[in-house]
C-alpha positions as CSV (number, residue, x, y, z in Angstrom):
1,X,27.6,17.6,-11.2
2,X,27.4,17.3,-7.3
3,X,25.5,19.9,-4.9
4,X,27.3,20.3,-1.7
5,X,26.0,18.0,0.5
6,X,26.3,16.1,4.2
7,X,25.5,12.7,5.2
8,X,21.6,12.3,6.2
9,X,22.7,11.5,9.4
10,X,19.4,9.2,9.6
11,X,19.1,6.6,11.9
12,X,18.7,3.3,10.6
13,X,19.3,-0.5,12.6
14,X,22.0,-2.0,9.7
15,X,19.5,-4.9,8.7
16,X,17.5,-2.9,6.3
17,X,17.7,0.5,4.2
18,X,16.2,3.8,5.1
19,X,12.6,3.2,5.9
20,X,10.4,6.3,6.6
21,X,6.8,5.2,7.2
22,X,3.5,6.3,8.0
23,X,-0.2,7.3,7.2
24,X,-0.8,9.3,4.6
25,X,-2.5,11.8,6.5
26,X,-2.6,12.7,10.0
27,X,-6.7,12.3,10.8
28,X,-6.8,12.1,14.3
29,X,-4.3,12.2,17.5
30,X,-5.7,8.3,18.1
31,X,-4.7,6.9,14.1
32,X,-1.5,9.0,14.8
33,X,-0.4,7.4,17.5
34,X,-1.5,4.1,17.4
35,X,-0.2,3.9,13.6
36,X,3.1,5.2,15.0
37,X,3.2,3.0,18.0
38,X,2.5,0.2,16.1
39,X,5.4,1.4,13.6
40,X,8.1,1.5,16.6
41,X,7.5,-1.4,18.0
42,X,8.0,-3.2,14.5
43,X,11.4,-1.5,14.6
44,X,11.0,1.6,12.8
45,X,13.1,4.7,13.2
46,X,11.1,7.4,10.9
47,X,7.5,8.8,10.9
48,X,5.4,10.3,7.8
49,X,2.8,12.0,7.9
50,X,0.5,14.3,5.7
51,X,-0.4,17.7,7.9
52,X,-1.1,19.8,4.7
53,X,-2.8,17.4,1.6
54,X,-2.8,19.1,-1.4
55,X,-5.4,17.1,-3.3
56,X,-6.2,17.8,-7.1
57,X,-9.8,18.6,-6.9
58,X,-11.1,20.6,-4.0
59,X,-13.9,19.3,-1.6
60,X,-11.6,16.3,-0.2
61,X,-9.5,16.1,3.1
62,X,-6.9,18.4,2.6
63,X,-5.1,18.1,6.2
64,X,-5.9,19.2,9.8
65,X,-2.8,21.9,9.3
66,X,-1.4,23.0,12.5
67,X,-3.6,21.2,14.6
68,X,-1.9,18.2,13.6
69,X,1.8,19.2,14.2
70,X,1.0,18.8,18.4
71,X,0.3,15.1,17.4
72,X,3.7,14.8,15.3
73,X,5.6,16.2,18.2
74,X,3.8,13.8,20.4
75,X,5.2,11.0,18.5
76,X,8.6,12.3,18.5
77,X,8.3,12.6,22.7
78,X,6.6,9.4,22.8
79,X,8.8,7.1,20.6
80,X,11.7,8.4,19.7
81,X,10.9,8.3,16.3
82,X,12.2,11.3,13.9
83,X,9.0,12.7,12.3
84,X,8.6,14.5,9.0
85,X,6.2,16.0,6.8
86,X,5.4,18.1,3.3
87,X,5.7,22.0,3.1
88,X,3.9,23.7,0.5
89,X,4.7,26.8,1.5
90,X,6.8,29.5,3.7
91,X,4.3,29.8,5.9
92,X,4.7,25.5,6.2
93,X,8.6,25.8,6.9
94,X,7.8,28.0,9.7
95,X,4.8,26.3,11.6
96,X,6.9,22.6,11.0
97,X,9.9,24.5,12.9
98,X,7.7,25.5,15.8
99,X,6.9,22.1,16.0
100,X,10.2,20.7,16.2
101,X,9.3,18.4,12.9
102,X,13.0,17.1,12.1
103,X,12.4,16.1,8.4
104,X,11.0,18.4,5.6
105,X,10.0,17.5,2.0
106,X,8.6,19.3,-0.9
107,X,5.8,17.5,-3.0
108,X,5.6,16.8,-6.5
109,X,3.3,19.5,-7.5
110,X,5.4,22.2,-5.4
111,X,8.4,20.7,-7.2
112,X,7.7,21.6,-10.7
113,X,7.1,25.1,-9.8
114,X,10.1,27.2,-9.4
115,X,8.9,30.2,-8.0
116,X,7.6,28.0,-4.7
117,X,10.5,26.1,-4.7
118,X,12.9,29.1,-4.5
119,X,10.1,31.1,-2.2
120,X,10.3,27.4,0.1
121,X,14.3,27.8,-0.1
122,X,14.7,31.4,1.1
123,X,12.3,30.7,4.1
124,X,15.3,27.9,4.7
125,X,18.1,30.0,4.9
126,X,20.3,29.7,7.4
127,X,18.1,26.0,8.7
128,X,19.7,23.3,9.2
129,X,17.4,19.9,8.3
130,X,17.3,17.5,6.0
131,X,14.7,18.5,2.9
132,X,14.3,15.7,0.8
133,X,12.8,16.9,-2.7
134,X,10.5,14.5,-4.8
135,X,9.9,14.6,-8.9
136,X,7.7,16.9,-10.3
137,X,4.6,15.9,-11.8
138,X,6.0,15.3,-15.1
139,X,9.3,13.5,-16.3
140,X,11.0,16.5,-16.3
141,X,14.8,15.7,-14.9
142,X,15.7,19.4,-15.6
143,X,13.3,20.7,-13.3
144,X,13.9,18.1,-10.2
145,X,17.5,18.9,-10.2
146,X,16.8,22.8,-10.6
147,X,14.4,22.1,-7.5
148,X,17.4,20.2,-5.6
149,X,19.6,23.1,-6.5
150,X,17.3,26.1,-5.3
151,X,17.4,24.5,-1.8
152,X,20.9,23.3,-1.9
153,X,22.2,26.9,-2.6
154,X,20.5,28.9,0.7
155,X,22.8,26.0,2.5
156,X,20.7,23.2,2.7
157,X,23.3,20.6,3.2
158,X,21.2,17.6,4.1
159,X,19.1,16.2,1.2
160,X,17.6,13.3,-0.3
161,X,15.6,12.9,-3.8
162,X,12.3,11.0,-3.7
163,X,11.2,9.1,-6.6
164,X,7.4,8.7,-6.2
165,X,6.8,8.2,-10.6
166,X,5.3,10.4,-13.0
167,X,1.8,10.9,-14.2
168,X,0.2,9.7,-16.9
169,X,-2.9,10.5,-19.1
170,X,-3.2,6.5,-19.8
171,X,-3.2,5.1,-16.3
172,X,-3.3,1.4,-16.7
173,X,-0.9,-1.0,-13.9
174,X,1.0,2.1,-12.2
175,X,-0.9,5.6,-10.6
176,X,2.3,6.6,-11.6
177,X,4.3,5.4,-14.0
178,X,8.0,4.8,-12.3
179,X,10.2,5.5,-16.0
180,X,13.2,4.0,-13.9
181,X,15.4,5.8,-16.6
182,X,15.0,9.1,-14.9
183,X,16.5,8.5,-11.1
184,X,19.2,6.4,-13.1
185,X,20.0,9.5,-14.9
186,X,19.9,11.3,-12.0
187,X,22.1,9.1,-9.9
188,X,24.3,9.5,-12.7
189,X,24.6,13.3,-13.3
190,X,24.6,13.7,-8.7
191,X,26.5,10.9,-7.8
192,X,26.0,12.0,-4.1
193,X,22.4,12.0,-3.9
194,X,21.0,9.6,-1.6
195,X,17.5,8.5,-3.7
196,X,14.4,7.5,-1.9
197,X,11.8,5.5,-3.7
198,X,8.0,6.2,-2.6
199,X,6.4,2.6,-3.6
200,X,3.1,3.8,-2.5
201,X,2.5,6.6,-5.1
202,X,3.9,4.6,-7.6
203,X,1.7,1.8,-7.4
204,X,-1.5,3.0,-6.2
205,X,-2.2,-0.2,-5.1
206,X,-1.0,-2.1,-2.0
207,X,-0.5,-5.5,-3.7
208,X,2.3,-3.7,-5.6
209,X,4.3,-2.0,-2.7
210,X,6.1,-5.2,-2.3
211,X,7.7,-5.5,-5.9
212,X,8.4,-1.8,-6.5
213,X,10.6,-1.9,-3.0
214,X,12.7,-4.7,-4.0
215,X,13.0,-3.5,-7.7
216,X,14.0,0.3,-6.5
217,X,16.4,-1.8,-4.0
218,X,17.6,-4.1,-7.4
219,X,18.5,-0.6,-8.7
220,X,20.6,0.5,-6.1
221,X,18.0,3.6,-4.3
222,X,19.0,4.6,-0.6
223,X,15.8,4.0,1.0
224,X,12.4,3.9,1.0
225,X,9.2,6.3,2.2
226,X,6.0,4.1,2.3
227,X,2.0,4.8,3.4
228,X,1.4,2.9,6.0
229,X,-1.7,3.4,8.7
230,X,-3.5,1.4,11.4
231,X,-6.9,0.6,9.7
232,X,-6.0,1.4,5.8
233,X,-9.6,0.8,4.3
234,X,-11.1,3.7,6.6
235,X,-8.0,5.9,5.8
236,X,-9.5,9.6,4.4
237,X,-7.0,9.9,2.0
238,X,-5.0,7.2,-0.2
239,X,-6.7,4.3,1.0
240,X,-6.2,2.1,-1.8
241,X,-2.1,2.2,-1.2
242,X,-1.5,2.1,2.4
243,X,-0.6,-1.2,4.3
244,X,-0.6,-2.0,8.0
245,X,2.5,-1.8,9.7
246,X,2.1,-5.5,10.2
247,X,2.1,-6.0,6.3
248,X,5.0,-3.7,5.9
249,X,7.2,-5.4,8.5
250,X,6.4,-8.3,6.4
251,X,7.6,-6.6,3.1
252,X,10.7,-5.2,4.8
253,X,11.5,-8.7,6.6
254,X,11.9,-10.0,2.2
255,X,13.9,-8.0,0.8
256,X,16.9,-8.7,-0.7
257,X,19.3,-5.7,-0.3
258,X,22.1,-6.2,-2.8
259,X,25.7,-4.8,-2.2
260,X,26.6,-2.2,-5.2
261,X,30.4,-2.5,-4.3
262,X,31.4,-6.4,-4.8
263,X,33.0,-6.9,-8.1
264,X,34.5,-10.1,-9.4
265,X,36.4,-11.2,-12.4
266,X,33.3,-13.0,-13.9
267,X,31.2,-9.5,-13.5
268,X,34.2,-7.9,-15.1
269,X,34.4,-10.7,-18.2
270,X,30.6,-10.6,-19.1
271,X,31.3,-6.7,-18.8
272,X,33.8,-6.8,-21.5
273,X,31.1,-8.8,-23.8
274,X,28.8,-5.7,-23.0
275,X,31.3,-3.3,-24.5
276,X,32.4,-5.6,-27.4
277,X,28.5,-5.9,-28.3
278,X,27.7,-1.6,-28.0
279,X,30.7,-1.1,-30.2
280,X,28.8,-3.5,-32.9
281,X,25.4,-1.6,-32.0
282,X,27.1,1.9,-33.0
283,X,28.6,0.9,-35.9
284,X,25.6,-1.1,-37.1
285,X,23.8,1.9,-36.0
286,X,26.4,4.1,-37.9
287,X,25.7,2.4,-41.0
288,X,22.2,2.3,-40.9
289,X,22.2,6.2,-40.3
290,X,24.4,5.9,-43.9
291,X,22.0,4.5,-45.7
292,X,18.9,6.8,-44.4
293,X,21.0,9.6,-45.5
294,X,21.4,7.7,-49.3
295,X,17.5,7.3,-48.6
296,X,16.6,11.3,-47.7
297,X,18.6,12.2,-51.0
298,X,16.5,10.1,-53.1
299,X,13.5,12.1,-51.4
300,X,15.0,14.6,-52.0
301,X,15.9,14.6,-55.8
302,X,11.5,12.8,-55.9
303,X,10.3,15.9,-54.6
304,X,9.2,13.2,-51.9
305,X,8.2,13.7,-48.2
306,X,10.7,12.8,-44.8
307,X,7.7,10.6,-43.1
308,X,6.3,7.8,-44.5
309,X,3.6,6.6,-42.0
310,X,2.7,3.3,-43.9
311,X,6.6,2.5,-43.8
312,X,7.5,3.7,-40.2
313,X,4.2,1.5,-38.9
314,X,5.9,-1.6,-40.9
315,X,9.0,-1.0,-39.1
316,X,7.2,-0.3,-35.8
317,X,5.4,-4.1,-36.6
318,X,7.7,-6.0,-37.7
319,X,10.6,-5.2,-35.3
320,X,7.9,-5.7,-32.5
321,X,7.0,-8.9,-33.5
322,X,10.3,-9.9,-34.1
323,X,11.4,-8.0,-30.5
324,X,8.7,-10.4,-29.0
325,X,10.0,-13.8,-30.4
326,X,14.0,-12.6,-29.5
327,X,12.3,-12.6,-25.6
328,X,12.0,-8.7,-25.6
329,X,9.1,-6.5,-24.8
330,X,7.1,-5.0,-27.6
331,X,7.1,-2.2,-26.2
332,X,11.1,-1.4,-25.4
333,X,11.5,-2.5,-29.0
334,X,9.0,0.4,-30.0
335,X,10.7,2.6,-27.8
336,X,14.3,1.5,-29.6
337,X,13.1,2.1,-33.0
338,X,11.0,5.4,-32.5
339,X,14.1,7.0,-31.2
340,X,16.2,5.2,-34.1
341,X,13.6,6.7,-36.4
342,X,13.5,10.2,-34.7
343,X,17.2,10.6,-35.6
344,X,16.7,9.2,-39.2
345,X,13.7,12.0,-39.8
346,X,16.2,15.2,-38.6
347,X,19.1,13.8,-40.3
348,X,16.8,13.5,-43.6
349,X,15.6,16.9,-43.0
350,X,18.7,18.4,-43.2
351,X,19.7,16.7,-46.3
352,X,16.3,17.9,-47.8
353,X,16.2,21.8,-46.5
354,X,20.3,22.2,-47.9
């Protein structure tokens, strides 16, 4: 599938991907400007900022609104520096217009409802500016590219995807948990989709902005969109995962972008192993399938139950463990054998319910 897009048209210096960059909220005309300044003399082409900040309980800063959106334009006048910001609503899309903001995108709360996406969409019709879209709350692909489409169709030609993770219940090194799987399977299914990774909500944490923007560089994304304010610690909102434009100069100066396009014979040789090895996998898989099915009819004939939790935990164990000492994660190998097991279960059921 591909929507019907344009280039970004985004302005960028060669040395480094697309960088968009700044606080996380616009506070004051002063932290908006000397954050930006600081940000254009470090080289950078794009401005963020928050103007409306949905926040999930009430009582925090939620944004100055439309007395912020003089200061954005100010910046634009000032440094040259394209400036965007997140619309919530119609009413949003209009004021940012006004205001001459030249880059639009919707959050990941507004994403995973349809009926503001579409209502955000029809107050675009007919506007011609790049509306990047980031993933909804939850790891729901469907709903990201349905959210991509609603604004692509009213002739939104210029668009981006922002990957900025996915909530979790059990928050442990990630605010958001990245689950890399999904953009892959995006960039897959839209193959013209430039993908933006937002490091910041991700991590939650400075210390890990560095890593996730070289890993979502390792992977290939288009660019990045990253908090970044003059005095973090004393930032009203997001403090924890903003960085100085000094420190993110820094960042930027280390990366290592990787050129997707450069193929060689070795590539191509260690390729052929790949394939060689996932045609054993299926038919080892295949076989293993066979015997479940042998297994389900002997349930079946027992008057026995599909799930055995004492034996699906053994399995869980022991192929962790053994995961482990082959110099895999614990976890992936859980991951592997859940869904192996998953399969086994509804193939059993059928064999049971005939």
């Amino acid at each position: 599938m591909e929507l019907e897009l344009e280039a970004l048209r985004l302005p960028s210096d060669n040395r480094r991907p697309i960088v968009i960059a700044g606080p996380c909220s616009a506070e004051t005309e002063e932290q908006v400007m000397k954050t930006a300044n600081e940000l254009a003399m470090k080289g950078c082409h794009m401005f963020r900022a928050g103007v409306w900040k949905p926040r999930t309980k009430p009582g925090g800063f939620e944004g100055n609104g439309e007395k912020a959106l003089p200061w954005m334009k100010r910046v634009k006048n000032e440094t040259g520096m394209l400036v965007a910001t997140e619309v919530a609503t119609p009413e949003h899309v209009e004021l940012a217009l006004k205001y001459d903001i030249d880059i639009l995108w919707i959050g990941a709360r507004t994403s995973a409802n349809p009926f503001a996406v579409q209502a955000l969409a029809d107050s675009l019709r007919g506007v011609d500016i790049p509306v990047f879209v980031k993933n909804p709350v939850n790891p729901d692909l469907e709903l990201w590219v349905g959210a991509m489409e609603r604004i692509n169709q009213v002739g939104i030609k210029r668009m981006a995807a922002i990957h900025r993770g996915f909530s979790s219940y059990d928050k442990k090194i990630y605010r958001n948990l990245p689950m890399w799987q999904i953009p892959i399977e995006l960039k897959r299914r839209i193959p013209n989709i430039p993908i933006i990774c937002d490091p910041s909500h991700i991590g939650g944490r400075r210390e890990l902005i560095a890593p996730l923007c070289q890993q979502a560089m390792d992977l290939g994304f288009d660019g990045l969109i990253v908090e970044s304010h003059c005095n973090p610690d004393e930032a009203w909102s997001d403090a924890k995962q903003q960085v100085t434009p000094d420190v993110l100069d820094y960042i930027l100066s280390l990366l290592v972008v990787r050129d997707e396009t450069v193929t060689t014979e070795g590539i191509q040789t260690l390729r052929k192993q790949i394939d060689e090895l996932d045609n054993e996998l299926m038919n080892l898989l295949a076989k293993r399938l066979r015997v479940c099915r042998e297994i389900g009819q002997y349930k079946k004939e027992h008057n026995m139950t599909v799930l055995q939790t004492n034996r699906y935990n053994e399995i869980l164990e022991k192929r962790g463990a053994q995961g482990v000492f082959c110099g895999l994660s614990a976890q992936s190998v859980a991951t592997i054998f859940e869904t192996i097991h998953e399969e086994s279960v509804r193939q059993q059921l059928e064999i049971i319910n005939k």
